[in-house]
C-alpha positions as CSV (number, residue, x, y, z in Angstrom):
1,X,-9.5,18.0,-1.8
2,X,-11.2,15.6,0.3
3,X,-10.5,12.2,1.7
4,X,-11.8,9.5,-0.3
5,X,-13.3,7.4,2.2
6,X,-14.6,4.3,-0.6
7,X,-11.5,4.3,-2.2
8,X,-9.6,3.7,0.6
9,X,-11.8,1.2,2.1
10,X,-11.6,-0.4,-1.3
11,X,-7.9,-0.1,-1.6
12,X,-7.5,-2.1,2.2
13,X,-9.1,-5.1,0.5
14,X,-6.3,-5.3,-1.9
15,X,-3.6,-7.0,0.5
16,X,-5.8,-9.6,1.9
17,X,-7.5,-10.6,-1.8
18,X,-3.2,-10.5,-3.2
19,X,-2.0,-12.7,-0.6
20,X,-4.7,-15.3,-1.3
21,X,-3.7,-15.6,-5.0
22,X,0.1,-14.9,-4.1
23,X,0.9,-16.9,-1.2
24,X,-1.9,-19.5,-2.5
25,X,-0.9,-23.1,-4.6
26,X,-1.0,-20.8,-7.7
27,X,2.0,-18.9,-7.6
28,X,4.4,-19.1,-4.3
29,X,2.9,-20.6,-1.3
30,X,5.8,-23.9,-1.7
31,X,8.7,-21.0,-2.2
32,X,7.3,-19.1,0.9
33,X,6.1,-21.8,3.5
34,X,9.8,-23.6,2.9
35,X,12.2,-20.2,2.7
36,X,9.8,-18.7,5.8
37,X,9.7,-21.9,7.9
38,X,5.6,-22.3,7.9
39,X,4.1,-25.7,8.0
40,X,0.9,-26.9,7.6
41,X,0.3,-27.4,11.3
42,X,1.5,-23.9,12.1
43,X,-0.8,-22.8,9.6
44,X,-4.2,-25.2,11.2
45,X,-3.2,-23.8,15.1
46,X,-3.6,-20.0,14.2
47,X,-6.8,-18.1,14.8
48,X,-7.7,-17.1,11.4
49,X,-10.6,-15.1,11.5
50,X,-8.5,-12.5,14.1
51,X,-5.4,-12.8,11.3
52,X,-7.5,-11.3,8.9
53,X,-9.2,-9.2,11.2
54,X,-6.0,-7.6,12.1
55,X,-4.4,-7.7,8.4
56,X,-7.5,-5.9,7.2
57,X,-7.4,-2.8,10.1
58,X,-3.6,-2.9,9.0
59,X,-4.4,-2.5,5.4
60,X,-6.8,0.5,6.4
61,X,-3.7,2.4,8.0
62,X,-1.8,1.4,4.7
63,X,-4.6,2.6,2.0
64,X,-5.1,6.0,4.1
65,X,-1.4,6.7,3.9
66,X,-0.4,5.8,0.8
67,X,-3.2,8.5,-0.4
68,X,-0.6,11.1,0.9
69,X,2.1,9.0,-1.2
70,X,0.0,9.0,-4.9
71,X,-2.2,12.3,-4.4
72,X,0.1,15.2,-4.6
73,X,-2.5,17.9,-4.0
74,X,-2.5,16.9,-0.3
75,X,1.4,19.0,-0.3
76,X,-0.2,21.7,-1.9
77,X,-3.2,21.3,1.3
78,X,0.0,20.4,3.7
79,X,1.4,24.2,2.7
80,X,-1.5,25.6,3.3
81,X,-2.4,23.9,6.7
82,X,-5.9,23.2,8.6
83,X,-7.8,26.0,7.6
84,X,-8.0,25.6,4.0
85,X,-10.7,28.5,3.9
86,X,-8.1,31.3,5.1
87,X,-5.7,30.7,2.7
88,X,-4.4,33.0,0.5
89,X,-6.2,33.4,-2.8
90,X,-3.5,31.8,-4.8
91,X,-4.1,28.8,-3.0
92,X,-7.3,28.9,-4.8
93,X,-5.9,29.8,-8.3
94,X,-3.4,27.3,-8.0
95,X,-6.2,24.1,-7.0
96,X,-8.0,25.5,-10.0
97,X,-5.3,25.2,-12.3
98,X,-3.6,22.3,-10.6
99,X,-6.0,20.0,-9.1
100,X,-6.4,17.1,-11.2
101,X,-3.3,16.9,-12.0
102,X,-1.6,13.5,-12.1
103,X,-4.9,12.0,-10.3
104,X,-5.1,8.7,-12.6
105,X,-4.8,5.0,-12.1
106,X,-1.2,4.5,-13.9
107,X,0.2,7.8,-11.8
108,X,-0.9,6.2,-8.9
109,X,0.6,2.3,-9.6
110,X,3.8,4.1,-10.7
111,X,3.8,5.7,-7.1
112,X,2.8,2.7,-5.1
113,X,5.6,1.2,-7.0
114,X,8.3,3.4,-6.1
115,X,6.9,3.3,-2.6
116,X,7.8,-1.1,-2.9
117,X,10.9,-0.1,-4.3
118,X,12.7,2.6,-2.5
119,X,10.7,2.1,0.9
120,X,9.7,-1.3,1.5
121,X,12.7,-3.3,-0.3
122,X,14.8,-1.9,1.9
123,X,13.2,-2.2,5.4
124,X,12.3,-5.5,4.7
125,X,16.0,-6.6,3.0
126,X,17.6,-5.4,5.9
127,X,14.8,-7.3,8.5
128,X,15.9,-9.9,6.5
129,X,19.8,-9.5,6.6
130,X,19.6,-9.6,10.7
131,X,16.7,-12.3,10.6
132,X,19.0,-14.8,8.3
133,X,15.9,-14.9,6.2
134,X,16.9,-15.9,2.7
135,X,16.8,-13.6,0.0
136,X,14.1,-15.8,-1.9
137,X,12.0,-15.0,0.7
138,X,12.6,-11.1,0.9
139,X,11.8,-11.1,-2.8
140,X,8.8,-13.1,-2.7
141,X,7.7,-10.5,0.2
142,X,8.8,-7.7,-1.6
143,X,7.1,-8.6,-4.4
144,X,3.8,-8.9,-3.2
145,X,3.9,-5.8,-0.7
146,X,5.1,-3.5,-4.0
147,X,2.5,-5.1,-5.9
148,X,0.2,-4.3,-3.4
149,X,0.8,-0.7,-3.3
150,X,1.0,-0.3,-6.6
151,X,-2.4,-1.7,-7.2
152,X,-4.1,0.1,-4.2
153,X,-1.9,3.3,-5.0
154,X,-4.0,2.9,-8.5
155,X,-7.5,2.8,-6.6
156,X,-6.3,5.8,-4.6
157,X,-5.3,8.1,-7.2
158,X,-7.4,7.4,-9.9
159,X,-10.4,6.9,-7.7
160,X,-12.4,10.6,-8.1
């Protein structure tokens, strides 16, 4: 089991191609820039290029973690430790019979998923709560950051 350096590179792109088409005319960008407080001249007096710049080095951190979410082989690799070639043969035996296991596209959405749903709905709810943010806005977030993961979760896992 190796990293898969493409697909995570790949996956990173994911967030900042989303949040065009997400927070973009075509589906929320009223909803947000109202419920979040962003104007127009907020928007022109920002320093794009280093937004995306930064967004996209964030997205790398994201994609090579969530491979540790959607790839269950890396436990099997986590019980074994550093040294993968002094492990026991049944380490071996079970890679062989194990290996591919669950490595596809849908396995991989369904964890990304879960990881919008049980991980980031609730950190970002409870920003939210203490922030007074409304809870239009925590869905519309939501939203796009478990539709994220569950798209890049797909490259991840089903990327061999």
């Amino acid at each position: 089991m190796e990293l898969n350096f493409l697909a995570i590179l790949v996956a990173a792109i994911v967030p900042l191609v989303l949040g065009f088409i997400w927070y973009g005319p075509m589906l929320f960008q009223n909803a947000w820039m109202r419920e979040s407080g962003m104007t127009e001249e907020k928007m022109k007096n920002s320093n794009m290029a280093v937004i995306f710049l930064v967004s996209l080095l964030l997205s790398v951190l994201l994609a090579f973690f969530t491979q540790f979410l959607v790839i269950h082989q890396f436990g099997a690799m986590g019980m074994v430790g550093a040294e993968i070639e002094s492990a026991l043969p049944s380490y071996q035996a079970f890679m062989d019979d194990y290996g591919n296991s669950h490595r596809s596209f849908s396995h991989g959405a369904l964890h990304g998923a879960m990881a919008g749903i049980f991980f980031v709905l609730p950190v970002m709810a409870t920003n939210g709560l203490f922030e007074r943010k409304s809870w239009k806005l925590t869905f519309i977030n939501v939203g796009y950051w478990t539709l994220c993961l569950a798209i890049m979760g797909a490259i991840i896992c089903g990327w061999q």
